[in-house]
C-alpha positions, 0 to 999 in steps of 0.5 A, a space after each residue: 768676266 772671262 779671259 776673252 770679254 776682258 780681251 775684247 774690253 781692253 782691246 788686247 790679245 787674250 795673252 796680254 790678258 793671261 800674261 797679266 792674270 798670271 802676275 796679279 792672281 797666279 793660283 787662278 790660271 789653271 791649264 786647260 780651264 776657263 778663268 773667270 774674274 770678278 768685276 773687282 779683279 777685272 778692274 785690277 787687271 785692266 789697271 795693270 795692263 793700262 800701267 805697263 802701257 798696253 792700253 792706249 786711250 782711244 781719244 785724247 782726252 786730258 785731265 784738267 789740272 788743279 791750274 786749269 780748274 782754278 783758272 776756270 773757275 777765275 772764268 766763271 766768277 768774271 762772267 757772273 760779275 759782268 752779268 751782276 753789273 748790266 743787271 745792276 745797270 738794267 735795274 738802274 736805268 728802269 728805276 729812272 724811267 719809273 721815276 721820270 713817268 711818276 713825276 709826269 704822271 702819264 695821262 692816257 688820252 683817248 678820242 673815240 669812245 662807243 657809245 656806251 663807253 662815253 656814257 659809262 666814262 660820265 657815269 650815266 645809264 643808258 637802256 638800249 633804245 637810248 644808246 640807239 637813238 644817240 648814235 644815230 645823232 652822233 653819226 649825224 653829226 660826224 657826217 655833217 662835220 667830216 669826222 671819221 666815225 671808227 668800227 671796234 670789235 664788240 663782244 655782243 654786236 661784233 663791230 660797233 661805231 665809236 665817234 669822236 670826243 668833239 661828237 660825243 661830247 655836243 650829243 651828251 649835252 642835249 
């Protein structure tokens, strides 16, 4: 590294830079010939030019001592004990709801089924022409008796009528 890079790097004077190269390395300053460092040598100098003061830092910047260390470290470990507790809290409170639902035993309560879905809920087989032929029966019936008959996506016929449980369940028994 030349006189002039370190210069420019340490942001001194090019003689600040000689000065320093003089006291450290007196046998590389030559009269009149370029002075070339290598990189250990240049950080050498940039460190004694930095101990007498010449080089300032550009921002300021501060090492943390071993206190500011611990007392971030003392931080840490107080945040990852709260987040332990409301994790241990969270765990607790699921472990109730799982508890309460086992003991209630959840039933899921459906009122409209398909055709199709009603008869597979009894187990009975139903070709085409029959499910037809009841559905037409429970949209009767549902019509007759002012109960909403419901459209639900169908992957084969796009939408299809499912009717109510009361419905279903008088057509079934026929």
């Amino acid at each position: 590294m030349t006189v002039k890079e370190m210069s420019q790097l340490f942001n001194v004077s090019e003689e600040t830079v000689k000065r320093s190269i003089r006291d450290t390395y007196p046998d590389k300053m030559q009269n009149g010939k370029r002075t070339v460092l290598t990189k250990d040598e240049a950080i050498l100098i940039g460190e004694n030019i930095r101990k007498k003061g010449y080089i300032q830092p550009t921002q300021n910047v501060q090492l943390p001592t071993q206190n500011e260390q611990v007392d971030r470290i003392d931080r840490i470990e107080n945040m990852l004990n709260k987040l332990i507790s409301v994790i241990a809290t969270q765990v607790e409170t699921t472990n109730k709801l799982l508890e309460s639902t086992n003991q209630k035993q959840l039933e899921i309560i459906q009122d409209y089924y398909t055709i199709k879905g009603y008869a597979s809920k009894l187990k009975v087989q139903l070709v085409y022409s029959e499910a037809l032929k009841l559905g037409r029966e429970a949209a009767k019936m549902s019509r007759e008796k002012g109960i909403e008959i419901q459209k639900i996506p169908d992957a084969n016929y796009d939408f299809v009528n499912s009717y109510h449980v009361s419905v279903l369940e008088e057509i079934f028994r026929i």
